[in-house]
C-alpha positions as CSV (number, residue, x, y, z in Angstrom):
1,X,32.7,-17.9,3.7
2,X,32.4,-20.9,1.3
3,X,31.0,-21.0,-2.2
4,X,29.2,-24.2,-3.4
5,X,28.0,-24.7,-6.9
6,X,24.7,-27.3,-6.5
7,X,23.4,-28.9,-9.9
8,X,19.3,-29.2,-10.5
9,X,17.2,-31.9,-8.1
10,X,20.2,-31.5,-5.3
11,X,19.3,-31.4,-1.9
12,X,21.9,-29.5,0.3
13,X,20.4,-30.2,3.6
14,X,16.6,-31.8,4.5
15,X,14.3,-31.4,7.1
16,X,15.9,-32.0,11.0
17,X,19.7,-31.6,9.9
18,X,21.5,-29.6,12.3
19,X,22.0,-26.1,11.0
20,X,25.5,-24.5,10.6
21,X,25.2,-22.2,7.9
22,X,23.3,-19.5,6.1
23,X,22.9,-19.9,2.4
24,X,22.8,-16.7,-0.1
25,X,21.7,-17.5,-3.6
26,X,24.0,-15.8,-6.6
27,X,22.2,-17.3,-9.0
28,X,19.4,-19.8,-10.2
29,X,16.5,-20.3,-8.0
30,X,15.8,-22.8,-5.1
31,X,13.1,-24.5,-3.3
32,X,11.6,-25.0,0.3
33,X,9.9,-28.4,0.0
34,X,8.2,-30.4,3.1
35,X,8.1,-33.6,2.2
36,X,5.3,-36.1,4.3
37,X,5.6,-39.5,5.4
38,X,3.2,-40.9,2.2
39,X,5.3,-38.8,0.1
40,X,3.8,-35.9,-0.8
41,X,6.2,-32.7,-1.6
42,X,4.6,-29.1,-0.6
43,X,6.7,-26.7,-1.9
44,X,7.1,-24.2,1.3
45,X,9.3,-21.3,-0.4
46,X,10.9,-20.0,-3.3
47,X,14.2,-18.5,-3.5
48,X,16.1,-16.4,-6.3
49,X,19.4,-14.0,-6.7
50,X,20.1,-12.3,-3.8
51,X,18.0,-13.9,-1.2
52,X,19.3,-15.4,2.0
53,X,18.1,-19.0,3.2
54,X,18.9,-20.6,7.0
55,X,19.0,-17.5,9.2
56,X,16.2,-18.8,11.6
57,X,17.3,-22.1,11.5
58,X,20.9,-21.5,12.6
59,X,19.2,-19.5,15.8
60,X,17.4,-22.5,16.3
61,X,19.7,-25.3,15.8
62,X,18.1,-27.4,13.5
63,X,16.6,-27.1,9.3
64,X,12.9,-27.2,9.0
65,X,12.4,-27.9,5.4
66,X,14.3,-29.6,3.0
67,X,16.1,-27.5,0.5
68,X,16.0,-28.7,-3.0
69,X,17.6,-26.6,-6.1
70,X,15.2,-26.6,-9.2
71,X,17.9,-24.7,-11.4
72,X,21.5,-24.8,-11.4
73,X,22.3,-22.6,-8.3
74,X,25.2,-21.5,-7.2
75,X,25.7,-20.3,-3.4
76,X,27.9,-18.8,-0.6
């Protein structure tokens, strides 16, 4: 287990990254985002303290959203 501190506007992984790791917020809140070709952001998700992010996507080998932190986060 790893902890990570991420700042506001990071992006830890996007869209079609191979997927290694679940993520478990401690603090701070994060987003799901799809982001389109023309450059549109949707936001898919929002996640807070104690919610766990990346569990289906390690089963499936690959991320399919972009994670972006909208708070200063910090993660395990």
């Amino acid at each position: 287990m790893d902890w990570m501190q991420v700042n506001a506007g990071q992006v830890l992984f996007r869209k079609g990254d191979p997927s290694d790791s679940i993520y478990i917020v401690l603090s701070g809140r994060v987003r799901a985002i799809n982001e389109s070709a023309d450059g549109t952001i949707d936001i898919i998700a929002e996640y807070g303290q104690g919610q766990s992010i990346g569990e289906l996507e390690v089963i499936s080998t690959y991320y399919s959203v972009t994670l972006n932190f909208n708070l200063f986060t910090l993660c395990f």
